[in-house]
mmCIF file as Biopython writes it, N, C-alpha, C and O atoms, coordinates in Angstrom:
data_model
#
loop_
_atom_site.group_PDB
_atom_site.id
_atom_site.type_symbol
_atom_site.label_atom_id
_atom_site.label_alt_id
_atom_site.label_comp_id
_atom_site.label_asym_id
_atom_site.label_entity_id
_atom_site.label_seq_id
_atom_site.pdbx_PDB_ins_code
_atom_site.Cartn_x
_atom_site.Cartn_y
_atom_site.Cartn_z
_atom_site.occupancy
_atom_site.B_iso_or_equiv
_atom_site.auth_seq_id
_atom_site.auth_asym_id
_atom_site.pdbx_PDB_model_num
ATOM 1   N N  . UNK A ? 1  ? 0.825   -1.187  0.000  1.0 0.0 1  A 1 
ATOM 2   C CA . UNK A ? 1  ? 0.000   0.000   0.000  1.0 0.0 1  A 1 
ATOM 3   C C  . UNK A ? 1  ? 0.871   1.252   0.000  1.0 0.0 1  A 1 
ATOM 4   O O  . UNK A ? 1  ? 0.580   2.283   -0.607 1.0 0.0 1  A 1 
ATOM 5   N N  . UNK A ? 2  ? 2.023   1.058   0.776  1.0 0.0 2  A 1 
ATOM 6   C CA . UNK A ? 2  ? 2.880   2.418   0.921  1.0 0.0 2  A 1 
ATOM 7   C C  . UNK A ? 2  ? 3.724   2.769   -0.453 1.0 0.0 2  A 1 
ATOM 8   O O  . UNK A ? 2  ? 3.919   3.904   -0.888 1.0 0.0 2  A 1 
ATOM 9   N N  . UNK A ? 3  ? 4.096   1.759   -0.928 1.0 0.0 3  A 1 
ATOM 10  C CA . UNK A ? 3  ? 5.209   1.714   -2.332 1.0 0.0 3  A 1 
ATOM 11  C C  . UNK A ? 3  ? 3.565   1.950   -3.464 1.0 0.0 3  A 1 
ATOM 12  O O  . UNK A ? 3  ? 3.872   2.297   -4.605 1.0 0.0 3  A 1 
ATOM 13  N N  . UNK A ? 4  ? 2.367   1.832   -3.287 1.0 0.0 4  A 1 
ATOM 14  C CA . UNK A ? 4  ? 1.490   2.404   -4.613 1.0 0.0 4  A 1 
ATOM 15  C C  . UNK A ? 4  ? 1.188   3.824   -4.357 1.0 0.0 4  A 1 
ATOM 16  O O  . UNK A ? 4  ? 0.994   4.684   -5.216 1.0 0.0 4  A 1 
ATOM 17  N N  . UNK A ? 5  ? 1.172   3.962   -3.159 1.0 0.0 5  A 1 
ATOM 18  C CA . UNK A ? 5  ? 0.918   5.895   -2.797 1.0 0.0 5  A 1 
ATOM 19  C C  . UNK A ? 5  ? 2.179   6.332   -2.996 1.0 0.0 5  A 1 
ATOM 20  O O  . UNK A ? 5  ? 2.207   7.501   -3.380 1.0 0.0 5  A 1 
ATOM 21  N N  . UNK A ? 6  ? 3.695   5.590   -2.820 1.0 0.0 6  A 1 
ATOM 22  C CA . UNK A ? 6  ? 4.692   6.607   -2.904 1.0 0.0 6  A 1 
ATOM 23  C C  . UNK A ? 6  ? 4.665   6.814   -4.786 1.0 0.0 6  A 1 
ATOM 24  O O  . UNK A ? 6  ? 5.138   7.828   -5.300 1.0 0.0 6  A 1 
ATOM 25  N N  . UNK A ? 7  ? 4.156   5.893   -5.466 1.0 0.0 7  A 1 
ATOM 26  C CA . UNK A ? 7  ? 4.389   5.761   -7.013 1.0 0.0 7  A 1 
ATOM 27  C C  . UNK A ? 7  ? 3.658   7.042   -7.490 1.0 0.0 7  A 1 
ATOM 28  O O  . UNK A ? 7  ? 4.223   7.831   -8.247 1.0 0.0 7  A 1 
ATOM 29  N N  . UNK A ? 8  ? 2.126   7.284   -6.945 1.0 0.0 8  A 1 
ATOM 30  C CA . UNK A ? 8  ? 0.962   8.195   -7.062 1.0 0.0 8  A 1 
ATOM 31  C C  . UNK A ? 8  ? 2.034   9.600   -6.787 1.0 0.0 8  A 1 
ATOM 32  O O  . UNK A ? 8  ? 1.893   10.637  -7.435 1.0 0.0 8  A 1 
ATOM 33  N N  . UNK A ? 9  ? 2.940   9.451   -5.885 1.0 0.0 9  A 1 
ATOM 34  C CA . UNK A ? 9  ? 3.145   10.914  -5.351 1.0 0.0 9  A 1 
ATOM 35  C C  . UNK A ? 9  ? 2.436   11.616  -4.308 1.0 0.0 9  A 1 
ATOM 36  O O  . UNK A ? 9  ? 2.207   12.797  -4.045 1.0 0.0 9  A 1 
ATOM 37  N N  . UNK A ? 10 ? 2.133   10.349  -3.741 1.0 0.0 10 A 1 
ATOM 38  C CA . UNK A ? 10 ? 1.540   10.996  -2.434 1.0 0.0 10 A 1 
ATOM 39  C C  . UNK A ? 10 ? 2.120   9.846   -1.522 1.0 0.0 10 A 1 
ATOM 40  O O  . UNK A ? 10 ? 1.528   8.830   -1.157 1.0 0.0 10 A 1 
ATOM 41  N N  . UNK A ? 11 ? 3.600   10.294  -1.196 1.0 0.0 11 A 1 
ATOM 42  C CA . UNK A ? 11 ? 4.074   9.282   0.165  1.0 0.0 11 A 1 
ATOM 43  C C  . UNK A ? 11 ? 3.691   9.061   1.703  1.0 0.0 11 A 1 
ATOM 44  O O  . UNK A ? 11 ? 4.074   10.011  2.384  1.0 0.0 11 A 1 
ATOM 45  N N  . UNK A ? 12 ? 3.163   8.252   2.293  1.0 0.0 12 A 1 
ATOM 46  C CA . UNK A ? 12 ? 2.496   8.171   3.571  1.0 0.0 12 A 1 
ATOM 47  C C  . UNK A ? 12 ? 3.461   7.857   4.700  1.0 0.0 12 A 1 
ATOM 48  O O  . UNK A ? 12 ? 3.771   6.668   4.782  1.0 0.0 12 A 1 
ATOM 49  N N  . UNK A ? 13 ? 3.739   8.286   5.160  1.0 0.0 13 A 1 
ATOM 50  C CA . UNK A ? 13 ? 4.447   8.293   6.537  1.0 0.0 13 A 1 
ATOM 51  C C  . UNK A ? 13 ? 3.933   7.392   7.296  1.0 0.0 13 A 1 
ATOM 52  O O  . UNK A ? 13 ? 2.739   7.167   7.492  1.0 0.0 13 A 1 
ATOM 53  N N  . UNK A ? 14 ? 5.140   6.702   7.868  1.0 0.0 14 A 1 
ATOM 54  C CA . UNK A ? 14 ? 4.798   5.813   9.131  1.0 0.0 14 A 1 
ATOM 55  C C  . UNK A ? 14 ? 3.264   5.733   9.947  1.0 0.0 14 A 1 
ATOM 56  O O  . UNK A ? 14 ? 2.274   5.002   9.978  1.0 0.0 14 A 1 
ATOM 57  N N  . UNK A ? 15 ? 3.915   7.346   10.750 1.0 0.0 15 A 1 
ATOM 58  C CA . UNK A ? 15 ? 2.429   7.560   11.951 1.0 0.0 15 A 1 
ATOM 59  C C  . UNK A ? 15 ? 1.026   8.100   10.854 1.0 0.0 15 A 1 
ATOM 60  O O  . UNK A ? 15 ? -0.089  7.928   11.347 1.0 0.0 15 A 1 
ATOM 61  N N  . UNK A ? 16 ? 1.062   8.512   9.917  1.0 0.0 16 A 1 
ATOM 62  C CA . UNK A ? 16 ? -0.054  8.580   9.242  1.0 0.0 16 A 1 
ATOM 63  C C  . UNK A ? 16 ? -0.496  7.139   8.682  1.0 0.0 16 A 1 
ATOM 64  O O  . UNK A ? 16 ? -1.485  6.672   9.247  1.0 0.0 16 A 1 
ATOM 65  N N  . UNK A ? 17 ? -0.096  6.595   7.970  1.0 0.0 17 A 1 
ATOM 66  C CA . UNK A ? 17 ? -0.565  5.080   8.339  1.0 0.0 17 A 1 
ATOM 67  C C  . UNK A ? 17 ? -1.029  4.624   9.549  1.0 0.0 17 A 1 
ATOM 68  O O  . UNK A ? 17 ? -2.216  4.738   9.857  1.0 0.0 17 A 1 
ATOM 69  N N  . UNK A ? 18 ? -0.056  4.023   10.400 1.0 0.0 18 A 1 
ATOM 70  C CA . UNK A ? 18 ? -0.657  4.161   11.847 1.0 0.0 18 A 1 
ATOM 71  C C  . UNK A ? 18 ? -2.043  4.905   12.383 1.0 0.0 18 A 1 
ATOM 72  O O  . UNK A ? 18 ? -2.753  4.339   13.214 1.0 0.0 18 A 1 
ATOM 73  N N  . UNK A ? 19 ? -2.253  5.727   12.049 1.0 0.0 19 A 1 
ATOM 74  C CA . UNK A ? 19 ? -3.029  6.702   12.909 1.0 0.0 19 A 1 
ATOM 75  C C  . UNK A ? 19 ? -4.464  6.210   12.075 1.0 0.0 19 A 1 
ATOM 76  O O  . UNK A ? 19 ? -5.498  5.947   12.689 1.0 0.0 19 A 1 
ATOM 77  N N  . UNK A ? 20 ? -4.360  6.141   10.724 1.0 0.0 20 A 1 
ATOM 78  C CA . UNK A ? 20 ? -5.855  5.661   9.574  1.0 0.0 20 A 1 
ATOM 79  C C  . UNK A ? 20 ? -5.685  4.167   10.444 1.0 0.0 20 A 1 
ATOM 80  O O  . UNK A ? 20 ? -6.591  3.542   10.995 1.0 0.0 20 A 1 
ATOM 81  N N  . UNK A ? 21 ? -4.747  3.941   10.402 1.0 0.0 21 A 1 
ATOM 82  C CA . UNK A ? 21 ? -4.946  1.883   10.961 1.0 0.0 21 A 1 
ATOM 83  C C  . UNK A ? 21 ? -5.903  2.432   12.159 1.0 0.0 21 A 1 
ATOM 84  O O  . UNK A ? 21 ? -7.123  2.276   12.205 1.0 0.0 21 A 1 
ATOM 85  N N  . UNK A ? 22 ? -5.170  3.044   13.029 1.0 0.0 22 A 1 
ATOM 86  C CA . UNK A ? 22 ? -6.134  2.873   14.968 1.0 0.0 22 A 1 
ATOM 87  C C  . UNK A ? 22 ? -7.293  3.148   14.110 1.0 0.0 22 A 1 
ATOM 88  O O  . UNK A ? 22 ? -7.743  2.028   13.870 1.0 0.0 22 A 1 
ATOM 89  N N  . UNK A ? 23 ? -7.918  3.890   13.602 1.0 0.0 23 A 1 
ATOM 90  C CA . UNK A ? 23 ? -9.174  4.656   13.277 1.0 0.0 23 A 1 
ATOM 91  C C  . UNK A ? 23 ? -10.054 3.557   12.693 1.0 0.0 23 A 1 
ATOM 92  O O  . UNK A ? 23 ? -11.216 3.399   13.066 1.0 0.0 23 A 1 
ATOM 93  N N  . UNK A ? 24 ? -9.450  2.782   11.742 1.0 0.0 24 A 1 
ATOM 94  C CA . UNK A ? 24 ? -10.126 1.858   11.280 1.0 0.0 24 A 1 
ATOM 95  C C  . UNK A ? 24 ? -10.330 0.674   12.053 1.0 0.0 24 A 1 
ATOM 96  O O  . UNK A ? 24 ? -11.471 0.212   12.016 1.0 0.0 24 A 1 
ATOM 97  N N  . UNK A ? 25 ? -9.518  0.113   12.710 1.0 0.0 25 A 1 
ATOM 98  C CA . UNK A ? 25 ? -9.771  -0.468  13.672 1.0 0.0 25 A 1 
ATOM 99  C C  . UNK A ? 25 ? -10.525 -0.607  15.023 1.0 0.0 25 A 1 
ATOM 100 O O  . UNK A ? 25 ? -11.112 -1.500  15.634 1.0 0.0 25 A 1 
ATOM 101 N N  . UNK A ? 26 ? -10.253 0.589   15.180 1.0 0.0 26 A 1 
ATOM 102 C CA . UNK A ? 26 ? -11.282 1.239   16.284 1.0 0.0 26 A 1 
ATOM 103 C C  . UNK A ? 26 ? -13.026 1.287   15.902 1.0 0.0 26 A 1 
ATOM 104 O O  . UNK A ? 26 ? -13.983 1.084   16.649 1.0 0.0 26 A 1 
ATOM 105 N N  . UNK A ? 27 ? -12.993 1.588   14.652 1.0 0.0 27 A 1 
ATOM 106 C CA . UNK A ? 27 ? -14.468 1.431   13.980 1.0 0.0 27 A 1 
ATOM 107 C C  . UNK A ? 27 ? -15.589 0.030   13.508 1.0 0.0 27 A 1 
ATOM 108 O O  . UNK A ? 27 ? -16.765 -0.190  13.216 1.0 0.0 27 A 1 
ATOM 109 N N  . UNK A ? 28 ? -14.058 -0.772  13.713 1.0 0.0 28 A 1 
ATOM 110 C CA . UNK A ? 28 ? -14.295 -2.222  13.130 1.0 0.0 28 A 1 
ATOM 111 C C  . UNK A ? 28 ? -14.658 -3.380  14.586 1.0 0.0 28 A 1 
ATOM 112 O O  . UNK A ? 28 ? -15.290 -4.414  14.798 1.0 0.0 28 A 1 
ATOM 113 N N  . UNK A ? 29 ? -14.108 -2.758  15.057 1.0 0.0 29 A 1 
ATOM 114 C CA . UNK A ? 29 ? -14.092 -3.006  16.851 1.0 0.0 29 A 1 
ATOM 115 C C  . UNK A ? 29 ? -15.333 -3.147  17.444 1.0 0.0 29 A 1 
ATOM 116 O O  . UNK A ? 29 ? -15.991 -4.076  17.913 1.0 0.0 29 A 1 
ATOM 117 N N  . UNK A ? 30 ? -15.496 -1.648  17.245 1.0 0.0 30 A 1 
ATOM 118 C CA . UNK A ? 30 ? -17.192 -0.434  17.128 1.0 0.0 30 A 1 
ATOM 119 C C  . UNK A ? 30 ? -18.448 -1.213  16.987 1.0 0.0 30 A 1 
ATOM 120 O O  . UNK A ? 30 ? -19.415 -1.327  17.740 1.0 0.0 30 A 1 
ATOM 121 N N  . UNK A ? 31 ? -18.141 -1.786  15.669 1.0 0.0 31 A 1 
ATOM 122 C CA . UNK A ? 31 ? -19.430 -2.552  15.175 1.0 0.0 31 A 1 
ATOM 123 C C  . UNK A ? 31 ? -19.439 -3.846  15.389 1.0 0.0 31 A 1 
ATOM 124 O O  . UNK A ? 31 ? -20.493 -4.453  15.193 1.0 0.0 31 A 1 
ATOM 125 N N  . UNK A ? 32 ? -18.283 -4.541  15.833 1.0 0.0 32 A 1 
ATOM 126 C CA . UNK A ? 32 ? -18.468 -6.245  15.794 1.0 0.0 32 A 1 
ATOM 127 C C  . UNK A ? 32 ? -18.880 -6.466  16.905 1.0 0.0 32 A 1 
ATOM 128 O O  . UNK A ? 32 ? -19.604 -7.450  17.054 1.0 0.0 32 A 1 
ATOM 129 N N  . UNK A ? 33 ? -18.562 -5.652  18.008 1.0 0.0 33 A 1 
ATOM 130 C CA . UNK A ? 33 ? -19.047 -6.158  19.176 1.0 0.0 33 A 1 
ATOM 131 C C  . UNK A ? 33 ? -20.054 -6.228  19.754 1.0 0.0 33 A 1 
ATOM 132 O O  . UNK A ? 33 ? -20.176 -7.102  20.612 1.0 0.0 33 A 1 
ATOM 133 N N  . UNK A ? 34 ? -20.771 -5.620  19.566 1.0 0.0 34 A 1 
ATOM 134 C CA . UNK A ? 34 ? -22.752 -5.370  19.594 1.0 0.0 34 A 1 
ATOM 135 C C  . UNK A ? 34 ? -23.164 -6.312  18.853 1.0 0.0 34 A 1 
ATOM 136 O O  . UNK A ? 34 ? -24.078 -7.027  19.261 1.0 0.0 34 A 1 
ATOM 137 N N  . UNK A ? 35 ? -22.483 -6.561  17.379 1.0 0.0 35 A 1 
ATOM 138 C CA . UNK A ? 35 ? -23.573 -7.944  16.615 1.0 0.0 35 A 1 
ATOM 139 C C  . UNK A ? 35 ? -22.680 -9.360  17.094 1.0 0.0 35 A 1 
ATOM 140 O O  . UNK A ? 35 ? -23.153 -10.484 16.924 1.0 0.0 35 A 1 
ATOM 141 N N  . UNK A ? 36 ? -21.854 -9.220  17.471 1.0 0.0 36 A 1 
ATOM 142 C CA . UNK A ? 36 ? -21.263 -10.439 18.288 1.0 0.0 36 A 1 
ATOM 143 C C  . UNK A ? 36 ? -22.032 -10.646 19.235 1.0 0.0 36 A 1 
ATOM 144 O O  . UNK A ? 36 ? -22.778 -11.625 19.212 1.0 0.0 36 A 1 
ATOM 145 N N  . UNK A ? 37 ? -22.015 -9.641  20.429 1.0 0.0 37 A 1 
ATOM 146 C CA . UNK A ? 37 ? -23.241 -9.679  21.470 1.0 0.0 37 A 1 
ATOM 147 C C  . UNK A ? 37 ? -24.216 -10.420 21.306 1.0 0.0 37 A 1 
ATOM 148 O O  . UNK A ? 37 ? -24.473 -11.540 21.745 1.0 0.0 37 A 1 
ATOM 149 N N  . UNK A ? 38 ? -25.082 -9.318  20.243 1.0 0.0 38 A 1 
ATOM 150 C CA . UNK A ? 38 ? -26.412 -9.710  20.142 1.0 0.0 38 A 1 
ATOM 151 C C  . UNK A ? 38 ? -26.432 -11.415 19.170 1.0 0.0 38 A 1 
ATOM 152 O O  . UNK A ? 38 ? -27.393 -12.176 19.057 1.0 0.0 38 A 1 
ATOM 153 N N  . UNK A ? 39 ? -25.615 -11.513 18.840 1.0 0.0 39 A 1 
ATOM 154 C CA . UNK A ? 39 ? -25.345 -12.490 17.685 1.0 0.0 39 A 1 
ATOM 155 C C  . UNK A ? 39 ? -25.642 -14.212 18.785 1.0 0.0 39 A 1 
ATOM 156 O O  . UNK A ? 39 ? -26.541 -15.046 18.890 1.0 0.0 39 A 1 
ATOM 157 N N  . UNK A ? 40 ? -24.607 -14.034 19.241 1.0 0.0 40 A 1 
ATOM 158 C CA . UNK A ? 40 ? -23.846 -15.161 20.359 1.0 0.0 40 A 1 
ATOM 159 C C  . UNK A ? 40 ? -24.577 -15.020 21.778 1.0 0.0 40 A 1 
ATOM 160 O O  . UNK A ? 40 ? -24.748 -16.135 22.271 1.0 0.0 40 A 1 
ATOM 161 N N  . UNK A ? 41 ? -25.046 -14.004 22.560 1.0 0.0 41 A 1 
ATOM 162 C CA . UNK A ? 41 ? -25.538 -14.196 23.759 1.0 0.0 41 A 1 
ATOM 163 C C  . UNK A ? 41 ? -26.927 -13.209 23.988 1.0 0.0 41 A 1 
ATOM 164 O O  . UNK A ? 41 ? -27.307 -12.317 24.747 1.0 0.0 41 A 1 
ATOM 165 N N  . UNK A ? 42 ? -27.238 -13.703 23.238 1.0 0.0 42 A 1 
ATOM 166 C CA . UNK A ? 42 ? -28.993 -12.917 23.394 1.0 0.0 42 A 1 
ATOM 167 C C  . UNK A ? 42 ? -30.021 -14.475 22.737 1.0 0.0 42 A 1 
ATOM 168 O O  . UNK A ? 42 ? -31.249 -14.419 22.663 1.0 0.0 42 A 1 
#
C-alpha cells in the first residue's frame, strides 16, 4: 500500500498510516461487538 501511494506521489508516513490503521480499527471493533453480542448471547 505504501510503495502504490509513494508511485501516485503521495508518500504516507509511518504515523499517518498508523493513525488511519487505529481509526479503522477502532471502527471495526465499534461494530463487531454489539452484533457479536447480540449475535452469540442474546
Amino acid at each position: 500500500m505504501l510503495g502504490i501511494a509513494e508511485k501516485a506521489g503521495r508518500p504516507i508516513s509511518f504515523w499517518e498510516f498508523t493513525r488511519y490503521g487505529l481509526v479503522v480499527t477502532a471502527v471495526t471493533i465499534a461494530l463487531a461487538v454489539p452484533y457479536l453480542w447480540l449475535r452469540y448471547l442474546l
